[in-house]
C-alpha positions, 0 to 999 in steps of 0.5 A: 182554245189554244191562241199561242204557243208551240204544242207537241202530240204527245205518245200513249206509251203501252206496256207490253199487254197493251195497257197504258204504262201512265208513268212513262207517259206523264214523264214523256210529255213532261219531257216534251214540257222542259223541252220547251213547249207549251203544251202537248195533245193526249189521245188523239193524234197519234190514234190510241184513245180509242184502244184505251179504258176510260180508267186509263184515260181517267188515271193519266188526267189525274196523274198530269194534272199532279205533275202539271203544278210543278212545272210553269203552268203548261197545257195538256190538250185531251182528245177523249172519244 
């Protein structure tokens, strides 16, 4: 449950097949993080979960979630269909 904070859709960056470029992704929402927020919403505000593999999704969670540690213990808010 989210009680406080500013948070950010964050954009499902594609590559040009239309698969998701994860690096680009993670640094965008690091981006938005340093930026100031407390968190961004994955996959589900700008309308790209649906278009996605459950390994896209899979691979990005783990790949934010590495990033995550290092920076002050900010929030990724997933909508996974």
């Amino acid at each position: 449950m989210i009680t406080r904070g500013v948070y950010a859709a964050g954009l499902s960056v594609l590559n040009a097949d239309l698969s998701l470029d994860v690096d680009a992704t993670v640094k965008h929402a690091e981006g938005l993080i340093k930026s100031g927020l407390h968190g961004v919403f994955a996959f589900g505000s700008t309308g790209q979960s649906q278009n996605l593999s459950n390994f896209e999704k899979n691979y990005f969670s783990e790949q934010i979630y590495d990033v995550s540690h290092y920076i002050n213990s900010w929030r990724i808010v997933f909508f996974i269909q």
